[in-house]
C-alpha angles and dihedrals in degrees: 000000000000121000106200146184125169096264096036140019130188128200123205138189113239130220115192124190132179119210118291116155095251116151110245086252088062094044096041079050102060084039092060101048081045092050090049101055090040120109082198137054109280115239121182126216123196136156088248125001105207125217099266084053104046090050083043090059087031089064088042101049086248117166121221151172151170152183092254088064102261114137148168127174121166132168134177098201102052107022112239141152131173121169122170133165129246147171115337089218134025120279134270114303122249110235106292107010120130107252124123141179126263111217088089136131087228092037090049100046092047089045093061092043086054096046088057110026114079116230143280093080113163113207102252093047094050085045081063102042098051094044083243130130109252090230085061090046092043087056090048093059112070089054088049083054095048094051090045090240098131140008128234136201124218095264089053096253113145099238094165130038117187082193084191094054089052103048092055083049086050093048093046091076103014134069149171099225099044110022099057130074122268115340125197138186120237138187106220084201095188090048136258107271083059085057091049093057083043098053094050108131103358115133095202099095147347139241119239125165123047095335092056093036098064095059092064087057122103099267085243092060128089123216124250096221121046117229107277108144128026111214115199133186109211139159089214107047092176103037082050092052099045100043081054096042101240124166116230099235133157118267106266092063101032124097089180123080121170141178162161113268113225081217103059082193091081087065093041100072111004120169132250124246121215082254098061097254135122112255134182125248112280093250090050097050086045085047095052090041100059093046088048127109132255114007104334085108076069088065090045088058094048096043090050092049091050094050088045092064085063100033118022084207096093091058096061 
């Protein structure tokens, strides 16, 4: 391939690769022996070049592109850099191809064992695990692997997880205001410190979003967004509101949201906070954080910053 202009021109060797399910380590591998033995700068063509891929050619002065819009060309003689944004998923499937949403009960519950538990995980185990068939969790993997989410060894086993990766994977398809059950706006008139002491103990719903986020914090750190909306899971979205209290409104007025979650596990066995009360998992705060409104994607990006410095994981 020749990039030209009428005062310069570049030719680069291309590399084109169908999907496959490879990890990016497999594909940046066979880039690197490639880019050795090339007289030309090395540019990669794929149907879609996920994000571990796309930082992996990024460190190597790889060039790439693809159909969805993603593209990095780069060139020292002459001097050349184009970068542009594409999909934040792969594209749409060709008929059957395994690929499958992930707004799921069975996606998300393998999601959040995957964004807790350290490889290896063998199918079956983090079936298990994630109360999940292995037939469902075996159907999950292959779209884990094209966003380069997760590695894979040739037995199938999970032997790396880039829980960041994954959880953007997780949020392109998935959301807290449109993938769950009924969801309705609330006024907490008396605030929403005063519904957080009310809810201690009780075994009826959850809390996800900000309140549930900063929990997860180191107890020194504050918080970059102050407490402005309560987001609940519950079964029982009226008997909730009316034992707190709590005045039906429009959006724009409530700080309350609740609603029925499409995976009834998150209400089975939530955890506990310091304070007393239910909480979500941590990938499915950070899920719901992330897909709510306003500034609650700012607490995503500190708790994840927090949980990198212990596992680099979260960085990547």
């Amino acid at each position: 391939m020749t990039i030209s202009s009428p005062k310069m021109a570049v030719n680069f060797t291309i590399e084109s690769k169908y999907r496959a399910h490879v990890s990016a380590d497999q594909v940046i591998n066979q880039l690197n022996a490639l880019a050795e033995g090339s007289p030309h700068p090395l540019l990669f063509v794929g149907e879609y070049v996920n994000p571990p891929l796309r930082r992996a050619c990024e460190k190597r002065a790889i060039s790439y592109v693809d159909p969805t819009g993603w593209a990095y060309v780069v060139s020292d003689e002459p001097p050349i850099l184009i970068r542009t944004e594409g999909a934040s998923r792969p594209p749409i499937p060709r008929e059957n191809t395994p690929t499958t949403r992930l707004n799921g009960p069975a996606a998300g519950r393998a999601i959040r064992c995957l964004l807790e538990l350290d490889p290896p995980l063998g199918i079956r185990q983090l079936a298990k695990r994630s109360s999940s068939s292995p037939a469902a969790v075996s159907k999950l993997m292959p779209t884990l692997v094209d966003a380069g989410a997760v590695d894979r060894s040739a037995d199938g086993t999970v032997t790396r997880i880039r829980r960041r990766t994954l959880l953007d994977r997780w949020t392109a398809d998935y959301s807290f205001m449109h993938s769950n059950g009924v969801l309705l706006d609330y006024l907490a008139p008396r605030g929403l410190l005063r519904v957080l002491e009310q809810i201690r103990g009780r075994d009826d719903l959850c809390v996800t979003g900000s309140a549930a986020g900063r929990t997860y914090l180191p107890s020194a750190t504050i918080p970059v967004v102050p407490l402005t909306l309560l987001t609940l899971y519950s079964r029982d979205i009226a008997r909730v509101a009316d034992s707190l209290g709590l005045i039906r409104t429009d959006r724009g007025a409530s700080n309350v949201i609740v609603t029925t979650p499409r995976d009834p596990e998150l209400l089975k066995t939530p955890r506990l906070s310091a304070q007393g009360f239910p909480i979500a998992p941590i990938g499915q705060v950070l899920a719901d954080l992330l897909t709510l409104p306003g500034r609650m994607a700012q607490e995503a990006e500190q708790i994840m910053e927090s949980l990198a410095e212990k596992d680099p994981a979260w960085s990547e």
